[in-house]
C-alpha positions as CSV (number, residue, x, y, z in Angstrom):
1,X,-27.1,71.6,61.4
2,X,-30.2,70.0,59.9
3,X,-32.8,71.7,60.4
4,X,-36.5,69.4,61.5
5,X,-38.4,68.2,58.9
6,X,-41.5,70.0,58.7
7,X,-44.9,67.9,59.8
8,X,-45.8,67.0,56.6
9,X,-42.5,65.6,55.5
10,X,-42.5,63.9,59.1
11,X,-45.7,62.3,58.4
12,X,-44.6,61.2,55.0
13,X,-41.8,59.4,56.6
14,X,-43.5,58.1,59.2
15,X,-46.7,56.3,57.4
16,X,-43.8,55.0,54.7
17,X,-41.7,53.3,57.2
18,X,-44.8,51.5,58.9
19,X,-45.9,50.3,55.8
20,X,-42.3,48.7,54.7
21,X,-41.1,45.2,55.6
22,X,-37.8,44.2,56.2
23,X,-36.9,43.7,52.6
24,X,-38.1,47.1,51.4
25,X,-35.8,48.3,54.1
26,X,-32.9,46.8,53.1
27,X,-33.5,48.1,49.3
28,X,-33.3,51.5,50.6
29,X,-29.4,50.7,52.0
30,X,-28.4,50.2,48.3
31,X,-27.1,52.6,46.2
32,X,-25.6,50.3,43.0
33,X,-24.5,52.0,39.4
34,X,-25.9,49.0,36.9
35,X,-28.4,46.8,37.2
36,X,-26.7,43.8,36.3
37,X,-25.3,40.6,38.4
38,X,-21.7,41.5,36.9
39,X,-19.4,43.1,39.6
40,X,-20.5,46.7,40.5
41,X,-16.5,47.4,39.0
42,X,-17.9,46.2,35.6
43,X,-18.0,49.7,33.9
44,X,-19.2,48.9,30.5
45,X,-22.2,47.7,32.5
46,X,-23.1,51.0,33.4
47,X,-22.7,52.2,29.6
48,X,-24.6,49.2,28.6
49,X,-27.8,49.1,31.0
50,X,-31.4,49.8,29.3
51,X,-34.5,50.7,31.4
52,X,-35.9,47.3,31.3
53,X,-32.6,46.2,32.5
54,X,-32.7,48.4,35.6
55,X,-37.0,47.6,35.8
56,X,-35.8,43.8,36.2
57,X,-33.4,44.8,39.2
58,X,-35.9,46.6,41.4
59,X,-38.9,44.1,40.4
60,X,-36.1,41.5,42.4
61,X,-34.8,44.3,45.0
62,X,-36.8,47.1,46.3
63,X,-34.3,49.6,45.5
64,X,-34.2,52.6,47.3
65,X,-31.8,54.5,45.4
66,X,-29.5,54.3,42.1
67,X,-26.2,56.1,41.1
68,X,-26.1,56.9,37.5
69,X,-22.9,58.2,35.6
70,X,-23.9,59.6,32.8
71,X,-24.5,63.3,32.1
72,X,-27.9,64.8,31.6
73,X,-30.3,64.0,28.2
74,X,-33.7,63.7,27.2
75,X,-33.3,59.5,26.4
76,X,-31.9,59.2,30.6
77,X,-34.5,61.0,31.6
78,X,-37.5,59.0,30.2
79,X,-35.6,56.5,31.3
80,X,-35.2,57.5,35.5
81,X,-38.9,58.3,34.6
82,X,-39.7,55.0,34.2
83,X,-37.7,53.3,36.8
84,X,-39.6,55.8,39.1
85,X,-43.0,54.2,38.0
86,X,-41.5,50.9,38.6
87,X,-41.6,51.3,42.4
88,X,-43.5,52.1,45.0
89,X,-41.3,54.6,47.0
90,X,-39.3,57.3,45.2
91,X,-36.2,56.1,44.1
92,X,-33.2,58.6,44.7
93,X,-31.2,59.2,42.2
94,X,-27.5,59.9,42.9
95,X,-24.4,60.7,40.9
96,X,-21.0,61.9,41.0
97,X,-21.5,65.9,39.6
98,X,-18.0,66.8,40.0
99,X,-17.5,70.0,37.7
100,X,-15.2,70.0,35.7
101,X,-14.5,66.1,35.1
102,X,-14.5,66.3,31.3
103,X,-13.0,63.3,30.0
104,X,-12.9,63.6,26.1
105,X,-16.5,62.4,25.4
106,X,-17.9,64.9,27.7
107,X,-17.0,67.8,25.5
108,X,-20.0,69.1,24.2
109,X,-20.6,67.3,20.5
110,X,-18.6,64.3,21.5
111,X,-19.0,60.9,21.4
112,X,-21.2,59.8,24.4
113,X,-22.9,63.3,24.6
114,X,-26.4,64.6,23.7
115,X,-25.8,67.9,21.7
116,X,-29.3,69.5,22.7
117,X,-28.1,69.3,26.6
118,X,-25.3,71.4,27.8
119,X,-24.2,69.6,31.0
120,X,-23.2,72.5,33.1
121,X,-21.4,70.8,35.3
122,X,-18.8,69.2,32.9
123,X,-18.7,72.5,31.2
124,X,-17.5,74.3,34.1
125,X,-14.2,74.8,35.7
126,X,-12.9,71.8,37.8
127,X,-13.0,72.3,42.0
128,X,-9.8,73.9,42.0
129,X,-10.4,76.2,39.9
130,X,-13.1,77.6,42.0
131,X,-10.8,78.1,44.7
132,X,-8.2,79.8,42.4
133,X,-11.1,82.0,40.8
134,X,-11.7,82.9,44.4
135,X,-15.1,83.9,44.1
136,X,-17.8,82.7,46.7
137,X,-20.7,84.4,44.6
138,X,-19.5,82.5,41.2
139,X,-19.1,79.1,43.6
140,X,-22.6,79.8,44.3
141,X,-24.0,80.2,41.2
142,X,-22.4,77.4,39.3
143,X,-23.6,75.1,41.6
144,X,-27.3,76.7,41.7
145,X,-27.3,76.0,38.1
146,X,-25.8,72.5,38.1
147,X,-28.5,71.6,41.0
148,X,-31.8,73.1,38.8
149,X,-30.5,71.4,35.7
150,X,-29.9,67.9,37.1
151,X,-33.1,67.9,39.0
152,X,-34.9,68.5,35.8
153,X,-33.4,65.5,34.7
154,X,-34.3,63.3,37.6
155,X,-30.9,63.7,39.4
156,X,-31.9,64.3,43.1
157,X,-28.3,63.7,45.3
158,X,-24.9,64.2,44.4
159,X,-21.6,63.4,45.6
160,X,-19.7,66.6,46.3
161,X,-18.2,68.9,47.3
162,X,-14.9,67.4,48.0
163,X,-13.6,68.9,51.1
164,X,-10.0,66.9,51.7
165,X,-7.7,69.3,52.3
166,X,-4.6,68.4,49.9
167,X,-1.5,68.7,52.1
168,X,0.4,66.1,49.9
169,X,1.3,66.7,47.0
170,X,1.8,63.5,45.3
171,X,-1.8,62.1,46.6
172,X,-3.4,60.7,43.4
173,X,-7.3,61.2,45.0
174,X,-7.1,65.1,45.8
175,X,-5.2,67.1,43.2
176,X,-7.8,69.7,41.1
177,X,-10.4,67.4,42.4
178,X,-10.0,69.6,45.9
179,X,-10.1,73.4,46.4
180,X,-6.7,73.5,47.9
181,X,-4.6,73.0,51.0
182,X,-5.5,76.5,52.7
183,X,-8.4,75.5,55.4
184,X,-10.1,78.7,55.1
185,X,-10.4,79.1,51.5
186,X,-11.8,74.7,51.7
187,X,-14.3,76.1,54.2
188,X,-15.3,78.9,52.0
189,X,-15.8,77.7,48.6
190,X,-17.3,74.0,50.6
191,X,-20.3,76.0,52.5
192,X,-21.1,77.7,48.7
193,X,-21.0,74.2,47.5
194,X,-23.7,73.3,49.5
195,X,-25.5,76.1,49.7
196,X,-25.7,76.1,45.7
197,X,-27.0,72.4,45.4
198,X,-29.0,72.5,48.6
199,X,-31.0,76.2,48.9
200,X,-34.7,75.2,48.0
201,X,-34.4,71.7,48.5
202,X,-32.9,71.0,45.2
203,X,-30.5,68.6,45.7
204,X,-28.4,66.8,48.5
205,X,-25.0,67.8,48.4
206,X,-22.5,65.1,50.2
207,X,-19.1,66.5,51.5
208,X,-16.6,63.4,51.3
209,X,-14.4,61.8,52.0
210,X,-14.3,61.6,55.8
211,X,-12.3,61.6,57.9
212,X,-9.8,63.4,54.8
213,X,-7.9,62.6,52.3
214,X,-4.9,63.8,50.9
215,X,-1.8,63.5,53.7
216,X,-1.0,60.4,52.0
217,X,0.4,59.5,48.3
218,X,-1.2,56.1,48.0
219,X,-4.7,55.4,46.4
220,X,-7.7,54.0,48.6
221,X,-8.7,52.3,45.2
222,X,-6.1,50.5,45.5
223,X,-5.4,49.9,49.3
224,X,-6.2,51.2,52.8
225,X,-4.8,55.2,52.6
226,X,-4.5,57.1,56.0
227,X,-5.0,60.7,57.0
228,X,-1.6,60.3,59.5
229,X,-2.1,63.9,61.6
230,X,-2.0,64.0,64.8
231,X,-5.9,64.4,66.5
232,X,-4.9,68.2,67.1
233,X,-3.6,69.0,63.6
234,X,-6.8,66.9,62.5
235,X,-9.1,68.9,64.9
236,X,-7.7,72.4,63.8
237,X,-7.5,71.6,59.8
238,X,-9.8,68.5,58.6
239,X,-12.1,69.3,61.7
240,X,-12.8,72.8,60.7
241,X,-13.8,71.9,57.8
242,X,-15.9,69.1,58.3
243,X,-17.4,70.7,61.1
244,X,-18.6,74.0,58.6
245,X,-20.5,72.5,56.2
246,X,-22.3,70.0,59.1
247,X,-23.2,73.3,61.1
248,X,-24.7,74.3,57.7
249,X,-26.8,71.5,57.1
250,X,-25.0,69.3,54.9
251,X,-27.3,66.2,54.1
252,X,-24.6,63.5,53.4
253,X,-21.2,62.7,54.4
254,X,-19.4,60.0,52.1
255,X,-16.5,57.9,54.7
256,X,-13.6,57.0,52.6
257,X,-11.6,53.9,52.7
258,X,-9.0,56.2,54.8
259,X,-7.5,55.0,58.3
260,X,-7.2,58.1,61.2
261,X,-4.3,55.7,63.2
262,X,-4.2,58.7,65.6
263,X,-8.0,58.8,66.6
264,X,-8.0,55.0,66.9
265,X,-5.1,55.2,68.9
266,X,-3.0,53.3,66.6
267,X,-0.8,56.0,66.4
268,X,1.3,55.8,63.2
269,X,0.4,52.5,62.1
270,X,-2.2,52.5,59.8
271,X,-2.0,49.1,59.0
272,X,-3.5,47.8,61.7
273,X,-6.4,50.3,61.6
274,X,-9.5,50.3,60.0
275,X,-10.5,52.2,56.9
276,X,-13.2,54.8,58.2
277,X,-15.6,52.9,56.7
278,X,-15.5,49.8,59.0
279,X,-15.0,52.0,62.0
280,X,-17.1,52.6,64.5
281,X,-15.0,54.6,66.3
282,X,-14.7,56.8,63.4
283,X,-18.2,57.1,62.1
284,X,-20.2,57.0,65.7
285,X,-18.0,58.7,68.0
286,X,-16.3,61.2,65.7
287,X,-18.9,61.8,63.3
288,X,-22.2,61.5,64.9
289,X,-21.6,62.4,68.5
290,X,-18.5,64.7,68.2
291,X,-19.3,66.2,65.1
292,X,-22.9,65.9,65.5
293,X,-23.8,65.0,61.9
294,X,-27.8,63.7,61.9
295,X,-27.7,63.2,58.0
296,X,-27.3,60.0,55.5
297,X,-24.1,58.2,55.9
298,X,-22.7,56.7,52.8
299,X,-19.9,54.7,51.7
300,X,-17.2,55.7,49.2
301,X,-17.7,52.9,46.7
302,X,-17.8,49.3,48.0
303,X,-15.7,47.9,45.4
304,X,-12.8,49.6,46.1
305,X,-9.7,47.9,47.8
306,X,-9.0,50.2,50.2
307,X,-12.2,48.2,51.9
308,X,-12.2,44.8,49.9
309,X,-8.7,44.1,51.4
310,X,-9.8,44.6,54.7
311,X,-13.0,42.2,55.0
312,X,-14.4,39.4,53.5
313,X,-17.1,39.3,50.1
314,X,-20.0,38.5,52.4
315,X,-19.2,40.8,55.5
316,X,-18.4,43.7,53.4
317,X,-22.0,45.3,53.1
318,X,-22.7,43.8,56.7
319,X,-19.6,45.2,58.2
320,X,-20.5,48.9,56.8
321,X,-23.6,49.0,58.4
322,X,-22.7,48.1,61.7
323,X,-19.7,50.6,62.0
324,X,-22.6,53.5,60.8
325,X,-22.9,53.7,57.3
326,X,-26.4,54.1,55.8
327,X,-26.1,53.8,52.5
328,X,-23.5,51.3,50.4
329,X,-22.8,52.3,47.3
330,X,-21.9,50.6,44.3
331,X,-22.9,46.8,46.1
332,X,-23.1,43.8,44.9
333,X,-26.2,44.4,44.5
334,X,-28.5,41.0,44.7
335,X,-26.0,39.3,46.6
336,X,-25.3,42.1,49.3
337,X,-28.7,41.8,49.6
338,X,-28.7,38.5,50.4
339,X,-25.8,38.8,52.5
340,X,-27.3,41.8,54.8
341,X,-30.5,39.4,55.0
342,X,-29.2,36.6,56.0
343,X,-27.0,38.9,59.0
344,X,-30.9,40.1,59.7
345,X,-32.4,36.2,60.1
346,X,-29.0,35.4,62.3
347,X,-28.8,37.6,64.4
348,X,-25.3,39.6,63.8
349,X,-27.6,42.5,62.3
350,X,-30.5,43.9,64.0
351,X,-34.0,44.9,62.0
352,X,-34.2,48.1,64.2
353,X,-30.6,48.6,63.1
354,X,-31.9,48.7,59.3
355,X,-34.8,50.9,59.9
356,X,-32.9,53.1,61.7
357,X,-31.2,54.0,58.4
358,X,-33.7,53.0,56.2
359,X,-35.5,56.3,58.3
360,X,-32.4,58.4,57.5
361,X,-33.0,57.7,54.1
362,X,-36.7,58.4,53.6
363,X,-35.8,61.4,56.0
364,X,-33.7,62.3,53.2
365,X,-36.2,62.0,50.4
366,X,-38.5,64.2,52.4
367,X,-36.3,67.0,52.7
368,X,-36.1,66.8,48.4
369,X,-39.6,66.3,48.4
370,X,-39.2,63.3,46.2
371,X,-42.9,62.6,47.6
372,X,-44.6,65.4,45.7
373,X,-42.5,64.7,42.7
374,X,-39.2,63.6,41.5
375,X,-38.5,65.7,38.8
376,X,-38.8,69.7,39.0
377,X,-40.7,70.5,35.3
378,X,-39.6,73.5,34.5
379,X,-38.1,75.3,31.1
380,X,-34.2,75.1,31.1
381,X,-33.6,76.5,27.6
382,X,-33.3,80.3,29.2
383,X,-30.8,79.7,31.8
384,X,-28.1,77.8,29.1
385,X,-26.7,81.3,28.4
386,X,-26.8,82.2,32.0
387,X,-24.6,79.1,33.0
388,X,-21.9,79.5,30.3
389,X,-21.6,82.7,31.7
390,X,-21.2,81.6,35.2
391,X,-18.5,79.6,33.9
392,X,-16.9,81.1,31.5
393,X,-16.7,84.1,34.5
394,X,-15.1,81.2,36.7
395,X,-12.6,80.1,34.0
396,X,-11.4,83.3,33.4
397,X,-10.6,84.5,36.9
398,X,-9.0,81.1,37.6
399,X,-6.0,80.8,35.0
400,X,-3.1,81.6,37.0
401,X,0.9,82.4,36.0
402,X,3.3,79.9,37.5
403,X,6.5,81.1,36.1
404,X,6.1,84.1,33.6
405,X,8.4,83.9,30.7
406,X,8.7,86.7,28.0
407,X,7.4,84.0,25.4
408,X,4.6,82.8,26.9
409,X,1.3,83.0,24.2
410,X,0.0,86.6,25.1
411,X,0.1,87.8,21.7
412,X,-1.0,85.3,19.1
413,X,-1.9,87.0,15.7
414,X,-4.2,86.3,12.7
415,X,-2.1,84.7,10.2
416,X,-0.1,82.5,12.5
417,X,1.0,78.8,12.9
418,X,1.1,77.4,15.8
419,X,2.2,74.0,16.8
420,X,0.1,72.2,19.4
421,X,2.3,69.7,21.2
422,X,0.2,67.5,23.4
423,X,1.8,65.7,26.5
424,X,-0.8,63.7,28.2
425,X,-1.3,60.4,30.1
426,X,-4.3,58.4,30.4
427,X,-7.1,59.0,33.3
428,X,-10.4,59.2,33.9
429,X,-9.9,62.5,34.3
430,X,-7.5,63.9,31.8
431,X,-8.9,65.6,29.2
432,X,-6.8,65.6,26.0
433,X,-8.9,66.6,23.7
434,X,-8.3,70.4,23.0
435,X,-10.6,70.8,19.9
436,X,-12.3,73.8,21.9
437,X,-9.4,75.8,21.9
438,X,-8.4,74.8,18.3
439,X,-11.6,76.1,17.1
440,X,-11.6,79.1,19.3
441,X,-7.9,80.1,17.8
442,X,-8.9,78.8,14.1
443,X,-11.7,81.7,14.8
444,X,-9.3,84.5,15.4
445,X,-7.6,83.4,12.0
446,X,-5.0,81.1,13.7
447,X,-3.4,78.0,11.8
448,X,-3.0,75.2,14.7
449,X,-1.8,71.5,13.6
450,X,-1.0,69.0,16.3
451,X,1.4,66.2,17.7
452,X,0.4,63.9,20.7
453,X,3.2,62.7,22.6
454,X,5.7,63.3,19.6
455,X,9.1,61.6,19.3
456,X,12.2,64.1,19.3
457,X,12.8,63.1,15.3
458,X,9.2,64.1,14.0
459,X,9.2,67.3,17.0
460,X,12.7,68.5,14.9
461,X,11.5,68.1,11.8
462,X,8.0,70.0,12.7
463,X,9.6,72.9,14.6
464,X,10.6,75.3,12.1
465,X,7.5,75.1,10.2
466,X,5.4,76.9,12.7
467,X,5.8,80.9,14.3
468,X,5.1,79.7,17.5
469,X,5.0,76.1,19.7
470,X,2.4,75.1,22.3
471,X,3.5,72.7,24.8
472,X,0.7,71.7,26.4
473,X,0.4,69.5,29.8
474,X,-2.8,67.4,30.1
475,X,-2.3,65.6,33.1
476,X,-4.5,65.1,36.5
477,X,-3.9,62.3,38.5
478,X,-6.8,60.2,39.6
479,X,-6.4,56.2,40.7
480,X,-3.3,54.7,39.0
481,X,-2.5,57.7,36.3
482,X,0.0,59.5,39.1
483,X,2.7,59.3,36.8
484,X,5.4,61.9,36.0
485,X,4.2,64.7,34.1
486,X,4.6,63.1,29.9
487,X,7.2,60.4,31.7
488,X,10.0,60.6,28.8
489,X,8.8,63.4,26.8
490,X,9.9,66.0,29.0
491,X,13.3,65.5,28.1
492,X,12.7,65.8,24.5
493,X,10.5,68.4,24.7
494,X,12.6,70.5,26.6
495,X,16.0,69.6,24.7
496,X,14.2,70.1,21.2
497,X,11.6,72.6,21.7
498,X,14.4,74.9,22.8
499,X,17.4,73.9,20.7
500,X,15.4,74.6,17.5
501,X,13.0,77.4,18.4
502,X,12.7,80.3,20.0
503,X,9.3,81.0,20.9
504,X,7.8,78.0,22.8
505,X,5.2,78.4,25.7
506,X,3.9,76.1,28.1
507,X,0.1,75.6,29.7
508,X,-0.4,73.3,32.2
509,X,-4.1,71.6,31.7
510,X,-4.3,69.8,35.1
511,X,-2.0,69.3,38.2
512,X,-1.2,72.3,40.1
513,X,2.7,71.0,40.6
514,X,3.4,70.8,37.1
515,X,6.3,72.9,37.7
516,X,7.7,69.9,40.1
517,X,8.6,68.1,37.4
518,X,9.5,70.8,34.8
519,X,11.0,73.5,36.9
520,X,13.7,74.1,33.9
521,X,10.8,75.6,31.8
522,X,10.9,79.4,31.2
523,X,7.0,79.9,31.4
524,X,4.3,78.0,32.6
525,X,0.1,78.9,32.9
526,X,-1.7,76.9,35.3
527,X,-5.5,75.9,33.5
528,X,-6.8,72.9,36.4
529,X,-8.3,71.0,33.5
530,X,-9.3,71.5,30.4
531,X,-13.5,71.6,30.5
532,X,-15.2,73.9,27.7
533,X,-15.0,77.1,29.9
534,X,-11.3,76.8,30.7
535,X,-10.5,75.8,26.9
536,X,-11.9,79.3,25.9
537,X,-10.4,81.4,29.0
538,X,-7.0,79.9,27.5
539,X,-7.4,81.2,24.0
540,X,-8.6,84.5,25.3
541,X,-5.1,84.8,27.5
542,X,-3.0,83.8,24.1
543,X,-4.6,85.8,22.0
544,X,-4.1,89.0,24.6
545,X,-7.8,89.2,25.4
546,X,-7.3,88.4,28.7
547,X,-5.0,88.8,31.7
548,X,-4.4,86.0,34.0
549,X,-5.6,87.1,37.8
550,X,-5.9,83.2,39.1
551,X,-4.4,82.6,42.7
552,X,-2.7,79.6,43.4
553,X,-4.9,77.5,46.0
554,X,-2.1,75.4,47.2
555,X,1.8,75.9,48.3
556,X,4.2,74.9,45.2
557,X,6.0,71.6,46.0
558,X,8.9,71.7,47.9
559,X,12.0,69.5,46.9
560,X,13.6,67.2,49.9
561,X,17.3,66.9,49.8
């Protein structure tokens, strides 16, 4: 649980809250990504915003926190530095550090990405692969590291761990973006999570997305989702897990657009039941007096239409905070404002309701000490070989054998060529770009030339130019990319690669279940992404460096006939 504040931090809070009016309370209750009037789900906004943008938005609201999505660098940080001298309470600072989400511009010298900061957290292996490396210590660590680094920055809260248990296979939320469907190993590697952001008062870790995803295969992006178990299955799987990391002091719990039609008594129909996020019944009863969680309730983004569907533009923010949330992230921001203002001058919203989470909030920002200081000055340069340890350690315990085939690349030599056929599809969180693992091979003396999503004439004519082919699977599904693995390559990949050469080998950068759809192939490695760390644990296994020891986190799909 968490623990009192101490009588200092309880002071701090105190004197603040008397001193704020009503509209300095309501600032604190937003939580938006770009400072403009453009919807929240503008995203070249957030690319786009400059610090006087973001010093215009809090001179109009008094915000009390911002979410920013970008990795670390010396240019953001002068620039949270200067939103921080534009207002009078510390502002907290928020983002979405989920290792291992390393979209092509986050690889280190890529577009979008300041070469003199290594962002640990995109560096390192993605959630799943924690849970397949299997090492609480390592968990630990990684996140220790993430947590000093960002602070440095001026990053203060983020939002993770996930701790949705993936039961389904085909959910397009979970995937490597969990650690697995085993309730033990979620507690596990969840509590090191938090312990690794938290220890110190570094960070505030969030565990998300209550009440659980990942039972369903539909995206709350798109629509209300449910978590369809039965209160018991809940209580003994989902409930274990939620209630671990609240008995260990998590700060914030994120509610998810997700329906629990069992606990609402709307048993089996979740499309007459609330998303968790408009529930009361959810977020009051379950969380906060079953549960007993005492932290900083936050939405999962406002935007999204798992909650847009289900209430109008001007009660959205409104709604939120009367069913329990504190925080709403990703607003609209000057005219939620408005909105939750007007509910405040009418009636339908209570002031005392507002302090009462504007408290939580600057209860919050006490326990981080945002008071004293918002960033933690402190020298970083000696700990950049100590994190691409931690994580290179991570990504080389976490590559696991699917199906071992007596081709697979174990024994690449100097003097090869290889062939690099690339399957991928687009997401957010796909990572295509393999120029690590090119460059690590290229450095043992290995030839590599690529084809992306090749057509079966120019695969044929390629093959027999090349000692050895590289099929390789860049795939994780995240909001509308849960397509079929390569949807019509597979057939021409499998038909060609093996019609024309005999030494073809197959790594899966991404889903788990890759063998779901290809369960013809005759080898398959498993890397859950493709971040730096795992890029080089991969060349290691090829080039016979390194022997695979990953375990599986989840059960292999099972067919329905």
């Amino acid at each position: 649980m968490l623990g009192n504040l101490n009588s200092e931090q309880k002071l701090w809070v105190d004197k603040t809250l008397e001193s704020m009016d009503l509209a300095e309370c309501i600032g604190q209750l937003l939580m938006p990504h770009h400072p403009f009037e453009s919807l929240q789900s503008d995203f070249p906004s957030v690319a786009g915003a400059s610090t006087d943008d973001w010093k215009r938005l809090i001179g109009r609201v008094p915000l009390g926190g911002i979410c920013i999505r970008k990795p670390p660098s010396d240019d953001l940080k002068e620039m949270l530095k200067a939103i921080q001298a534009e207002s009078k309470i510390p502002v907290i600072v928020g983002s979405n550090i989920e290792p291992g989400s390393s979209g092509p511009a986050r690889i280190q010298g890529g577009e979008g990405n300041d070469p003199e900061v290594l962002d640990y957290a995109s560096h390192a292996p993605s959630m799943m692969g924690f849970a397949a490396a299997d090492d609480p210590d390592l968990t630990f660590a990684a996140c220790r590291m993430i947590a000093e680094q960002r602070r440095a920055h001026g990053f203060h809260w983020t939002f993770t761990p996930v701790v949705d248990i993936n039961l389904n296979f085909r959910n397009p939320i979970t995937n490597v973006r969990s650690l697995g469907d085993d309730t033990e190993k979620v507690i596990k590697h969840a509590e090191a999570f938090v312990r690794g952001f938290q220890e110190d008062g570094l960070m505030a870790a969030t565990a998300k997305h209550f009440p659980g995803d990942g039972t369903d295969e539909r995206d709350h992006h798109l629509l209300t989702t449910s978590n369809h178990l039965s209160v018991n299955d809940w209580r003994n799987s989902y409930g274990k897990v939620w209630k671990s990391v609240i008995d260990i002091g998590v700060n914030a719990v994120m509610i998810g657009h997700i329906a629990f039609p069992a606990y609402e008594r709307f048993i089996g129909n979740s499309d007459h039941t609330l998303p968790a996020t408009l529930s009361k019944r959810v977020q009051l009863n379950l969380l906060r007096e079953e549960l007993g969680f005492e932290g900083v309730i936050i939405s999962d983004a406002s935007p999204m239409a798992g909650l847009t569907s289900r209430v109008s533009n001007a009660d959205r923010a409104v709604e939120n905070i009367l069913a329990g949330v504190d925080v709403i992230l990703l607003p609209e921001t000057v005219q939620d404002y408005g909105f939750i203002e007007d509910a405040v001058r009418r009636g339908k919203l209570t002031e005392e309701r507002v302090r009462k989470s504007a408290r939580r909030i600057l209860e919050l920002k006490a326990r981080l000490a945002l008071y004293k200081g918002t960033f933690v000055d402190q020298d970083l340069s000696h700990m950049a070989a100590d994190a691409e340890a931690v994580n290179n350690a991570l990504a080389e315990k976490s590559i696991t054998v699917l199906r071992r085939g007596e081709h697979g690349l174990r024994d690449l030599k100097r003097g090869e060529k290889v062939l690099f056929v690339n399957v991928f599809s687009d997401g957010f969180f796909t990572n295509s770009n393999l120029d690590i693992l090119i460059g690590a091979l290229e450095a043992e003396g290995i030839s590599i030339d690529s084809l992306d999503n090749p057509t079966d004439s120019v695969l044929r004519d390629k093959l027999a130019h090349y000692d050895a082919v590289s099929v390789n699977i860049c795939h994780v599904p995240m909001s509308g990319s849960f397509d079929q693995i390569g949807a019509g390559f597979a057939q021409s990949l499998w038909r060609i690669a093996h019609m024309y050469h005999d030494r073809v080998s197959y790594t899966c950068f991404g889903t788990p279940y890759v063998l779901h759809d290809l369960p013809h192939v005759p080898n398959m490695l498993l890397a859950y992404g493709a971040s730096v760390s795992v890029q080089h644990a991969i060349a290691k296994v090829w080039t016979g460096k390194l022997e695979p020891v990953g375990v599986l986190p989840v059960q292999e799909s099972q067919v329905a006939y």
